[in-house]
C-alpha positions as CSV (number, residue, x, y, z in Angstrom):
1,X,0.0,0.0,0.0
2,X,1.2,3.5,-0.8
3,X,0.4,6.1,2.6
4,X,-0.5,9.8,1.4
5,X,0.0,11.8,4.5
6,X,1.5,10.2,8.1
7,X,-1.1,10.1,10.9
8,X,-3.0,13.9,11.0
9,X,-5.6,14.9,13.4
10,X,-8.6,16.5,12.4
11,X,-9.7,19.7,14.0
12,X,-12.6,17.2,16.1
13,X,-9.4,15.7,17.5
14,X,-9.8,12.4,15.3
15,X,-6.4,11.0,13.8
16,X,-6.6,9.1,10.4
17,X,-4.3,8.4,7.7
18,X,-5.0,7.7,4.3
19,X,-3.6,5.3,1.9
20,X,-4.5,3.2,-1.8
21,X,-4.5,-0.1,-2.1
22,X,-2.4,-1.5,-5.5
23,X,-5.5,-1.1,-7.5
24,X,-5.4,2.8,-6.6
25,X,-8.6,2.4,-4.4
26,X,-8.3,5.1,-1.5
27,X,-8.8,3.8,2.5
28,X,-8.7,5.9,5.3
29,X,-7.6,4.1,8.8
30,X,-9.3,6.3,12.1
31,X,-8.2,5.6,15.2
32,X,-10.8,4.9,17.5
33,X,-11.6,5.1,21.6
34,X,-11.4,1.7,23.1
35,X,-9.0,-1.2,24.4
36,X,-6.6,-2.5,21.6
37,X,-8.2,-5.7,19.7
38,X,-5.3,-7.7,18.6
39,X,-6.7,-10.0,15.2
40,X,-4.7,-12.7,13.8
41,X,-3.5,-10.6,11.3
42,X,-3.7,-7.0,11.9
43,X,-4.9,-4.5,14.9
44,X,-7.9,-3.9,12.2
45,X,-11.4,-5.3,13.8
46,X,-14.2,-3.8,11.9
47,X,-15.4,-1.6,8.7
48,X,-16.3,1.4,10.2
49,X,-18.5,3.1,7.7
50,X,-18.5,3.2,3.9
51,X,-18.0,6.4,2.5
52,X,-19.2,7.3,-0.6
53,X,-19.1,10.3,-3.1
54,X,-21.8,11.7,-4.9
55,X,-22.5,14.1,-7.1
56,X,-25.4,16.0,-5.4
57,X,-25.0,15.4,-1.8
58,X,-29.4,16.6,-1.1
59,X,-30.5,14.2,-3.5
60,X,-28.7,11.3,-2.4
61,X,-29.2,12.2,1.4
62,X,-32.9,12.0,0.4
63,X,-32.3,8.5,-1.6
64,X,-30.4,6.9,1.7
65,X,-33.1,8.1,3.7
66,X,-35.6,6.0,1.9
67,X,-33.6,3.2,2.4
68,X,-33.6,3.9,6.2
69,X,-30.8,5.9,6.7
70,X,-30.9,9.5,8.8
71,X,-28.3,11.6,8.9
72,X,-26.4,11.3,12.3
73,X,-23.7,14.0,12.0
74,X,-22.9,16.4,9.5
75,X,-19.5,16.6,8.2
76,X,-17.4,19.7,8.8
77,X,-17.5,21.6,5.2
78,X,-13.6,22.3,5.3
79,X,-10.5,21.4,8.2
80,X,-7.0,22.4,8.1
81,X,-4.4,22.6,5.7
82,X,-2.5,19.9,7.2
83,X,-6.0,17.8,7.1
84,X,-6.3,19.0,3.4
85,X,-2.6,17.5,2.3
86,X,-3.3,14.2,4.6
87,X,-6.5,13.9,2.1
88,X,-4.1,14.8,-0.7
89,X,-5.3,18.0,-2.0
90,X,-3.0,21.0,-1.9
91,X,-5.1,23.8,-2.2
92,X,-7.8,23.0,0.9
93,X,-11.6,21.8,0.1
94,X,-15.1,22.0,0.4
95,X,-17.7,19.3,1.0
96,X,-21.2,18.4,1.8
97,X,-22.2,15.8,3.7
98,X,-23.0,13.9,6.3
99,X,-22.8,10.5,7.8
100,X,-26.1,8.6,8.1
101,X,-27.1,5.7,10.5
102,X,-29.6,3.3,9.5
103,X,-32.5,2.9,11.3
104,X,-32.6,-0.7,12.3
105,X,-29.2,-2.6,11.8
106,X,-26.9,0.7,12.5
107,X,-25.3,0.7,9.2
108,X,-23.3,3.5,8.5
109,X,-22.6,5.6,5.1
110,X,-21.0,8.6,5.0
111,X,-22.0,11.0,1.8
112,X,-19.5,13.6,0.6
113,X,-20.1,16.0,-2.3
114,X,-16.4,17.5,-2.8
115,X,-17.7,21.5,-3.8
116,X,-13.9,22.6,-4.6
C-alpha cells in the first residue's frame, strides 16, 4: 500500500491516515476510543463506515433516507491545511455531507459532495 500523508488529526481531535490499495482504491484508517483488539492478522477489527461520493450530496441524502438511513452527524465543510494535504489536495476543500445511521441494523454511510 502506498500512505498519502502520516497520521493527521482532524480539527474534532480524530487522527486518520489515508492510503490506496495497488488497484489505486483510496482507504482511510481512524483511530478509534477503546482497548486495543489484537486480530490474527492486523490491529484492524471492523469496517467502520462506507464512504461514498456523490454528485449531489441533497438528493442522495434524500435516496439513503428511503432506504432507512438518517443523517447522524454532519461533516465539517472544510479542516486544516495539514487535514487537506493528509487527504491529498494541496489547495484545501469544500464538502457536503453527512454520515447517516440506518434505522434498524446501525449501518453507516457517510456521503460527501467534494464542492472545490
Amino acid at each position: 500500500v502506498k500512505f498519502i500523508s502520516p497520521p493527521t488529526a482532524r480539527s474534532d481531535g480524530t487522527l486518520f491516515a489515508i492510503f490506496t490499495d495497488p488497484d489505486g482504491i483510496f482507504y482511510e484508517l481512524r483511530e478509534v476510543e477503546g482497548a486495543d483488539q489484537e486480530t490474527e492478522t492486523t490491529h484492524i477489527f471492523r469496517v467502520d463506515r462506507l464512504n461514498i461520493n456523490v454528485s449531489d450530496f441533497e438528493r442522495s441524502r434524500a435516496w439513503y433516507q428511503m432506504m432507512g438511513y438518517d443523517v447522524t452527524e454532519k461533516l465539517a465543510s472544510t479542516d486544516s491545511a495539514d487535514v487537506a494535504r493528509a487527504m491529498g489536495v494541496e489547495d484545501g476543500f469544500e464538502v457536503d455531507g453527512a454520515l447517516l445511521t440506518h434505522r434498524e441494523d446501525e449501518s453507516t454511510v457517510e456521503l460527501v459532495q467534494w464542492i472545490k
